[in-house]
N, C-alpha and C positions, 0 to 999 in steps of 0.2 A: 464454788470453784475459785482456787486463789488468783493474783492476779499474776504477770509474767517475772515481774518482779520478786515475789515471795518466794517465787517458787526456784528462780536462780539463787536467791541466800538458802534454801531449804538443801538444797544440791550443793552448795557451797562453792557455786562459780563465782560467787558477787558478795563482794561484804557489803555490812552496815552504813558502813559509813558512805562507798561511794554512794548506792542507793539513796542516802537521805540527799546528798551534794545534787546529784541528778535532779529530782522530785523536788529542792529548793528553786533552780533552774527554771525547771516547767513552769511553777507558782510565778517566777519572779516576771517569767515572758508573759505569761497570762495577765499580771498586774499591769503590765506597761502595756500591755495592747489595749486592757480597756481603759485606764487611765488617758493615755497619753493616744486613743486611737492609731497605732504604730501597726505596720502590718508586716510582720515578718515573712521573708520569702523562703523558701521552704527548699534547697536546690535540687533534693530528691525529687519532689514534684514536677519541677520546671524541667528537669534530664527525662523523667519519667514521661513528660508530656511531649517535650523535643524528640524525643524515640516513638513515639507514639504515633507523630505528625510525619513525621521521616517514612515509617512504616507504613504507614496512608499511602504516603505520593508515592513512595515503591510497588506497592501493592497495586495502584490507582497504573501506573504506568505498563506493568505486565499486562493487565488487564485488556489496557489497550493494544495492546501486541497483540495477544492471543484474538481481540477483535477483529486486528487486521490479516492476522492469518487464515481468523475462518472465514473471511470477504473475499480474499484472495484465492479459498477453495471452493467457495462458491459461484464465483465468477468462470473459476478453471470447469468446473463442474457443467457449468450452464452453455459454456463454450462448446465442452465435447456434445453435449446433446444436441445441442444445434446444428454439427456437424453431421452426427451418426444420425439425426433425424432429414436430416435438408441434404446428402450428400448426393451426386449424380454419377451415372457409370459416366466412366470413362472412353466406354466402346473400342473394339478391338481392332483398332486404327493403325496405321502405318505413315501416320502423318506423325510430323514430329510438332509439338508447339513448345517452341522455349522461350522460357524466362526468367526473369532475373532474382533471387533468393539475397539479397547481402550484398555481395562484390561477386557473387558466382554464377553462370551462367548453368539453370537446369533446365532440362525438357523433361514430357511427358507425352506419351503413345496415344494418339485420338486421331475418332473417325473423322469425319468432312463435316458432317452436322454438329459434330460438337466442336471440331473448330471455329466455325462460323456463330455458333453461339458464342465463345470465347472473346472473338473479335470484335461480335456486336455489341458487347457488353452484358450479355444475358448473364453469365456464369461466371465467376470468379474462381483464382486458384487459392488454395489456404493450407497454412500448414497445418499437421497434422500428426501427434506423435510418430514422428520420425518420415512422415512420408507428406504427399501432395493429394488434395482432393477438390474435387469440383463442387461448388455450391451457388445457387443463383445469388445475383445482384444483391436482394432486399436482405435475405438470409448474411451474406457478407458484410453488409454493410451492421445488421445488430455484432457480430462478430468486430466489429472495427471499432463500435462503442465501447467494448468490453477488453480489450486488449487489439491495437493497430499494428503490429507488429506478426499477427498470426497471417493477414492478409497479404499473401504473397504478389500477388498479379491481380488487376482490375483495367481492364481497357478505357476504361471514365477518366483515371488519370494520365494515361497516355494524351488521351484527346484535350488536355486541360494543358499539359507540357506543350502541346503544340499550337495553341493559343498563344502562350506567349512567344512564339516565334512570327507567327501572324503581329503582334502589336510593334517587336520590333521592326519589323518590316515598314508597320507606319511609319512608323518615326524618320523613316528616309521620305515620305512624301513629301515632306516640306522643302526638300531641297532642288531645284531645278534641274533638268538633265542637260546639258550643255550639246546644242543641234549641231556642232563638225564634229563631236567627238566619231571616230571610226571605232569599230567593233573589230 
């Protein structure tokens, strides 16, 4: 088999002469690298490698995308089961309990027992493609690991809002009540 060379002068795309100019070239870089230990750098290689690396971190970066998307569908995934596994009737109630979603004030229709679990904290409200559903405490609370935002209503933090009304309260103890004041 000839080499690439012979076979361009054979075809008659390359003359003689540049070919030999060329192959002087190679020989003379070849002499001076071992000669003179000289390392020619080569810019095809170093463009080829720069594209190379580029391609990596590109490649390396989607990758992590696509990561975080299937985390993202798996946590969504785990959520709804939680829900459709752990959810509680509602009971066919005429009590209204509302609560607060955002800035917006919604209710929901429940009997007296499950308002009273609501109250006491047994039962939690959570959103729920498109709508509101009851699930206990423990069950809301894995819910609130995984996304806090689905957790609509929880009576725990009610009673934790009002603690700090309780401490401000102390804060006026230290101050004396003055005995002529009239009421």
């Amino acid at each position: 088999m000839a080499s690439l060379q012979e076979q361009l002068l054979k075809a008659g795309l390359a003359d003689k002469k540049k070919a030999n100019q060329i192959s002087k070239e190679k020989h003379k870089q070849k002499k001076a690298q071992q000669h003179h230990k000289i390392e020619l750098t080569d810019e095809a290689k170093l463009l080829a490698a720069q594209q190379k690396e580029q391609k990596r971190l590109k490649d390396q970066e989607l990758n992590q995308q696509a990561k975080a998307k299937a985390e993202q569908k798996a946590i969504l995934a785990q959520i709804k089961q939680l829900i459709d596994v752990n959810k509680q009737p509602k009971g066919r109630g005429d009590i209204a309990c509302n609560f607060t979603d955002g800035t917006k004030v919604k209710h929901m229709y429940v009997d007296a027992k499950t308002q009273k679990h609501i109250s006491q904290g047994r039962l939690a409200i959570v959103k729920f493609q498109g709508g509101y559903e009851l699930v206990p405490m423990p069950v809301a609370d894995k819910i609130a690991q995984r996304d806090e935002s689905l957790v609509v209503y929880r009576s725990d933090s009610i009673e934790e809002s009002t603690n700090l009304t309780e401490q401000e309260q102390d804060w006026y103890a230290d101050y004396e009540i003055p005995d002529d004041l009239n009421w």
